[in-house]
KOLPAPA-732572 format. One record per residue: x, y, z of N, C-alpha, C, CB in turn; residue number from 1; residue in one letter. Coordinates in nm, 4 decimals, padded with zeros to 6 digits. Glycine has a CB too. Layout:
       n_xx       n_yy       n_zz      ca_xx      ca_yy      ca_zz       c_xx       c_yy       c_zz      cb_xx      cb_yy      cb_zz     k   r
          X          Y          Z          X          Y          Z          X          Y          Z          X          Y          Z   NUM   A
...
% end
This chain:
       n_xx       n_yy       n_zz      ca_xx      ca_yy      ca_zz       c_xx       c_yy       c_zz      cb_xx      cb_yy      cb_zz     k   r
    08.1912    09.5025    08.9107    08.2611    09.5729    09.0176    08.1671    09.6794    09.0736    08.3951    09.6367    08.9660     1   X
    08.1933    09.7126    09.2065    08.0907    09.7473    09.2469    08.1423    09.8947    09.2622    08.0362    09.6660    09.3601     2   X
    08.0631    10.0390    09.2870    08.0855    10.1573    09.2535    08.2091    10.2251    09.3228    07.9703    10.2210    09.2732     3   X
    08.2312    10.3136    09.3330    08.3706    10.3527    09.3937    08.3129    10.4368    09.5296    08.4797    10.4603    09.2732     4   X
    08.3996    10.4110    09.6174    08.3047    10.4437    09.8046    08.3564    10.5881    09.7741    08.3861    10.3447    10.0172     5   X
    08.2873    10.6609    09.8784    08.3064    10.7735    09.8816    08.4218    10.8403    09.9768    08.1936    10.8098    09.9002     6   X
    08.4620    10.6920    10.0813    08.5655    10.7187    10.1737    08.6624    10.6122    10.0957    08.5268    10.6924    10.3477     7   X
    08.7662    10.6241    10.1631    08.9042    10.5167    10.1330    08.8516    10.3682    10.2119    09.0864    10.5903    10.2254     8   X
    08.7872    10.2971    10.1739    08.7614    10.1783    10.2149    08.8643    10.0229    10.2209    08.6582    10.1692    10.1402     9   X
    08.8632    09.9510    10.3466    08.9560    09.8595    10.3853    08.9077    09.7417    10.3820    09.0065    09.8803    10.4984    10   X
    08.8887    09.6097    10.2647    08.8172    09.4997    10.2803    08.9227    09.3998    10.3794    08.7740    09.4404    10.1264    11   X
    08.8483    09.3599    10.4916    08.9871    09.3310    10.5900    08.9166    09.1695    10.6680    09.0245    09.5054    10.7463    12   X
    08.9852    09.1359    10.7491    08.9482    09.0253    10.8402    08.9957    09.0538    10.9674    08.9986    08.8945    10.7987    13   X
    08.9293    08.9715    11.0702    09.0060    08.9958    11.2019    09.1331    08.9345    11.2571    08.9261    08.9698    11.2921    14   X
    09.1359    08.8259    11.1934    09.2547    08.7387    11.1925    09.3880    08.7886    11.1202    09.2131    08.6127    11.1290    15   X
    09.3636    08.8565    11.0015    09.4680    08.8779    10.9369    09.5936    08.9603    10.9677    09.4244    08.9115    10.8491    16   X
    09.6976    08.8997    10.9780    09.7774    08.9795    10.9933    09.8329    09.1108    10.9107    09.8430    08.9104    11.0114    17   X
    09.8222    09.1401    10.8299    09.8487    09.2600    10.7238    09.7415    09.2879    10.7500    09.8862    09.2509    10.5703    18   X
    09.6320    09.2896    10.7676    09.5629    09.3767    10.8108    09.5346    09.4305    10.9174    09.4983    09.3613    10.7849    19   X
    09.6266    09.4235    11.0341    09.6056    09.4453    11.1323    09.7268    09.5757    11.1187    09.6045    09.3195    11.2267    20   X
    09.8595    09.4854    11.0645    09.9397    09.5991    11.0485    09.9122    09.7254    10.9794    10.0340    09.5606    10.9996    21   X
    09.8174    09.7035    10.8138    09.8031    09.8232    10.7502    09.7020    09.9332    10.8437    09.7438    09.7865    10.6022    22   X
    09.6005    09.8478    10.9208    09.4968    09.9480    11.0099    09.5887    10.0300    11.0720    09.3944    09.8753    11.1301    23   X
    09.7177    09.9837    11.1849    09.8098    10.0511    11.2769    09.8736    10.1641    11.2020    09.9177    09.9538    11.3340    24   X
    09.9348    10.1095    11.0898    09.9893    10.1892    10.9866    09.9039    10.3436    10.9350    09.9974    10.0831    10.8671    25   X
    09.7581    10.3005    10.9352    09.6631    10.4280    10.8451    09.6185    10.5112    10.9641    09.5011    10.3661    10.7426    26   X
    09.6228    10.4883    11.0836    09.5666    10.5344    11.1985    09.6549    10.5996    11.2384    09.5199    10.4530    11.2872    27   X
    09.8026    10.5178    11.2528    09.9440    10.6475    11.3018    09.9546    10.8039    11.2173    10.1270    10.5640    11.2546    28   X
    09.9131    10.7789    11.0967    09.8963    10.8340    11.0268    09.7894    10.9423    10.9550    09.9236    10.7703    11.0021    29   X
    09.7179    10.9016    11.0678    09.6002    10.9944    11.0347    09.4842    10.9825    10.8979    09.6722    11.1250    11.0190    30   X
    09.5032    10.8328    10.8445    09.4313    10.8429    10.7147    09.2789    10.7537    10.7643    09.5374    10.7608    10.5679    31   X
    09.1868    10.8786    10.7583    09.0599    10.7960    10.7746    09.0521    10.6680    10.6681    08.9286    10.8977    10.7506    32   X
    08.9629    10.5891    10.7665    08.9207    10.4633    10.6251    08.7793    10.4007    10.6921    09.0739    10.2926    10.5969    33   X
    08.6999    10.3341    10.6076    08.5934    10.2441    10.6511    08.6143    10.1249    10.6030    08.4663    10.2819    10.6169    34   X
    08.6210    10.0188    10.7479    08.6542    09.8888    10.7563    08.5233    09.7939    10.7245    08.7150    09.8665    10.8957    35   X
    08.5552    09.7493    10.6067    08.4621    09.6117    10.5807    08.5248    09.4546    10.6289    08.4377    09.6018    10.4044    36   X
    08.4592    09.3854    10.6990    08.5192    09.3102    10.8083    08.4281    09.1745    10.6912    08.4648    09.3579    11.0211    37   X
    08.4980    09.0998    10.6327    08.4324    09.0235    10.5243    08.3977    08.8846    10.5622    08.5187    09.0189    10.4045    38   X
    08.4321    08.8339    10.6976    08.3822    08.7552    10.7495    08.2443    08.7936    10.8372    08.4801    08.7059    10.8059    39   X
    08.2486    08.8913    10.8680    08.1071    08.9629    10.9419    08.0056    08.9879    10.8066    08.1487    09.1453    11.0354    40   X
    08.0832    09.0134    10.6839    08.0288    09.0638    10.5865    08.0283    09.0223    10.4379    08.0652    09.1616    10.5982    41   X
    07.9398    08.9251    10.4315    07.9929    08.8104    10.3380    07.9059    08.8857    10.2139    07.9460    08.6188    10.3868    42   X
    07.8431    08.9757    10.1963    07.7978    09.0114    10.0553    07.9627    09.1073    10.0071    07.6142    09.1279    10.0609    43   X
    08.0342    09.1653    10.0580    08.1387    09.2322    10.0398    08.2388    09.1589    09.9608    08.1826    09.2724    10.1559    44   X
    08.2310    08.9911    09.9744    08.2856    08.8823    09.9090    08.2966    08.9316    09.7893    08.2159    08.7599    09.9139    45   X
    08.1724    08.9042    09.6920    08.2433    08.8763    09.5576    08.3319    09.0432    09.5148    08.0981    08.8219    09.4211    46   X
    08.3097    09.1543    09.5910    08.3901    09.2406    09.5473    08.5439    09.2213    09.5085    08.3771    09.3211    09.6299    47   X
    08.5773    09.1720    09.6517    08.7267    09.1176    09.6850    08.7651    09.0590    09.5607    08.7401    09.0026    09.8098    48   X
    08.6679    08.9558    09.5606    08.7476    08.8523    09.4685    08.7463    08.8962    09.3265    08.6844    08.7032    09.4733    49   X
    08.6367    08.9931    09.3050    08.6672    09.0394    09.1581    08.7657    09.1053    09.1053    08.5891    09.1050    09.1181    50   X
    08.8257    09.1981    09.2420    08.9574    09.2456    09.1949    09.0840    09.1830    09.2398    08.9685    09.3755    09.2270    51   X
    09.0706    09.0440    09.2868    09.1824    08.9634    09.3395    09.1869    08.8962    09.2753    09.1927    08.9108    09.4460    52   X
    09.1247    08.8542    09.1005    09.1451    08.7159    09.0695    09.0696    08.6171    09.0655    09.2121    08.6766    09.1265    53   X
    08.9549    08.6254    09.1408    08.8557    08.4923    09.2248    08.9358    08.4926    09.3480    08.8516    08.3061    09.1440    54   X
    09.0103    08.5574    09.4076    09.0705    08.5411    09.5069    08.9992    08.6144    09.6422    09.1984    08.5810    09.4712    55   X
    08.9937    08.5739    09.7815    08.9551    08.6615    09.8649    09.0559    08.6957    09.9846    08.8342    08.6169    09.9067    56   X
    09.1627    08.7847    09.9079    09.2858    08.8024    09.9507    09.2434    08.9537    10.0071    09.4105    08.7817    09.8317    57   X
    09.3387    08.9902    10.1636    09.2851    09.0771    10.2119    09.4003    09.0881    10.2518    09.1753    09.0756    10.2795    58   X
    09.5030    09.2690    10.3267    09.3420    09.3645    10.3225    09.3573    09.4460    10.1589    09.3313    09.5286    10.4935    59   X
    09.2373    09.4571    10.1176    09.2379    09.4835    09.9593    09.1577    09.6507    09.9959    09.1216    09.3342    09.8366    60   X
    09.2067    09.7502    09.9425    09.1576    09.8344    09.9224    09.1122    09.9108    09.8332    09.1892    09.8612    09.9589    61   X
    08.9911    09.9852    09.8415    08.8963    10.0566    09.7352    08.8792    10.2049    09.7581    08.7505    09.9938    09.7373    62   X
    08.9261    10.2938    09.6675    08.9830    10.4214    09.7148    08.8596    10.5270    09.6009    09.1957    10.4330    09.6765    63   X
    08.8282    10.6322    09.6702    08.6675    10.7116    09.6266    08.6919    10.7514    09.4144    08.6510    10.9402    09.7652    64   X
    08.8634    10.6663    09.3722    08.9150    10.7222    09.2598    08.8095    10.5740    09.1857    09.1227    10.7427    09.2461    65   X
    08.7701    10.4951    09.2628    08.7754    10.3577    09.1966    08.8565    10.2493    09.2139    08.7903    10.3700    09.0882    66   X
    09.0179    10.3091    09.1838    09.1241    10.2459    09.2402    09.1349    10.1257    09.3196    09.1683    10.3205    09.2999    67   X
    09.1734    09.9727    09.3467    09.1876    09.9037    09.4335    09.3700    09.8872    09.4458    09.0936    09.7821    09.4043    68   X
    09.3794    09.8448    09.5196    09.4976    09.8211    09.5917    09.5078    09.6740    09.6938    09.5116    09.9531    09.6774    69   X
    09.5889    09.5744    09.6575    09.5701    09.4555    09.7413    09.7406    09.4571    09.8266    09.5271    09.2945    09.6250    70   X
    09.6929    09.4950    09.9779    09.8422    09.4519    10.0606    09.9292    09.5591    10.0161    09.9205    09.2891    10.0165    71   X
    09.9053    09.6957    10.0164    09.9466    09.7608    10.0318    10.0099    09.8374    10.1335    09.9041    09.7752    09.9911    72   X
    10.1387    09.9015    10.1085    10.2060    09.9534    10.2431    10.1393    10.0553    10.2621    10.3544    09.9875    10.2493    73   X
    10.1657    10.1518    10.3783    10.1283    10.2601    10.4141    10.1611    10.3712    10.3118    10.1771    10.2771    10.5346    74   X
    10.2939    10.3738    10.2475    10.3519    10.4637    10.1625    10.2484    10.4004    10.0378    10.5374    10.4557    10.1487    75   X
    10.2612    10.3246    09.9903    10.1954    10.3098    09.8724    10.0354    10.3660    09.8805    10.2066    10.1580    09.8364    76   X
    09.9584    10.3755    10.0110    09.8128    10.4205    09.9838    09.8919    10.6037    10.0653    09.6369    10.2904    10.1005    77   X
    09.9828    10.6325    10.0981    09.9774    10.7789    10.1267    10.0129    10.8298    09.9535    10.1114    10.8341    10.2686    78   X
    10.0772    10.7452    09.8553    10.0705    10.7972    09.7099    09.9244    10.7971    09.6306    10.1698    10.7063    09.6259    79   X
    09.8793    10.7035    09.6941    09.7683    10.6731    09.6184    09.6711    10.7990    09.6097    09.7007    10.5506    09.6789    80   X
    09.6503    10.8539    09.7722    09.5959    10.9702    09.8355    09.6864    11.0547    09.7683    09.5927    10.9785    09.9959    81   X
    09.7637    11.0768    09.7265    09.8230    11.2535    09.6946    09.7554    11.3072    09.6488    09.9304    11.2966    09.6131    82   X
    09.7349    11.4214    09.6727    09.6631    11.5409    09.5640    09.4729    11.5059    09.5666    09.7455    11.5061    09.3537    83   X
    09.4839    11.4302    09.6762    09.2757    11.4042    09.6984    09.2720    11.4648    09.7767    09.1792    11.2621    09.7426    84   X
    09.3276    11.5527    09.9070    09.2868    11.6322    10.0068    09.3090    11.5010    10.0972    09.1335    11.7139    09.9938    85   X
    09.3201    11.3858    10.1083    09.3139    11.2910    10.2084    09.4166    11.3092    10.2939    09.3126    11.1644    10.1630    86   X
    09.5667    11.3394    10.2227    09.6787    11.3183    10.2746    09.7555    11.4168    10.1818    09.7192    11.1694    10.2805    87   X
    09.8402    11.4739    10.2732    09.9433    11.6045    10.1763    10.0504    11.5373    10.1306    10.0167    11.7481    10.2679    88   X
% end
């Protein structure tokens, strides 16, 4: 597994629908993130899948705790953020 980002990072696709919604979702909201687009970005692959299973299920997120999160709601990554300064 690869190290923990220093921002709240989004392993995502362009097609995907949940990921289109969670982006709308983190942006209404004010929660910065950096988008890894895993069809543009195919070394980002085996990350995904290491914490999916072998799976390259998206959008999977990697949070500066280490933390991943796969298809998460908005509420579930504004808990995730509590108490990091990200989100009050």
């Amino acid at each position: 597994m690869s190290s923990a980002p220093t921002q709240l990072t989004m392993y995502s696709t362009s097609w995907c629908p949940f990921c289109v919604r969670l982006k709308a979702g983190l942006k209404a909201e004010g929660i910065s993130f950096v988008e890894v687009d895993i069809d543009e970005n195919p070394d980002a692959i085996p990350f995904v899948e290491s914490v999916n299973g072998g799976n390259r299920t998206v959008p999977t997120l990697h949070y500066p705790s280490g933390a991943t999160q796969t298809n998460p709601s908005v509420a579930q990554v504004k808990q995730a953020l509590a108490g990091t300064g990200v989100v009050d």
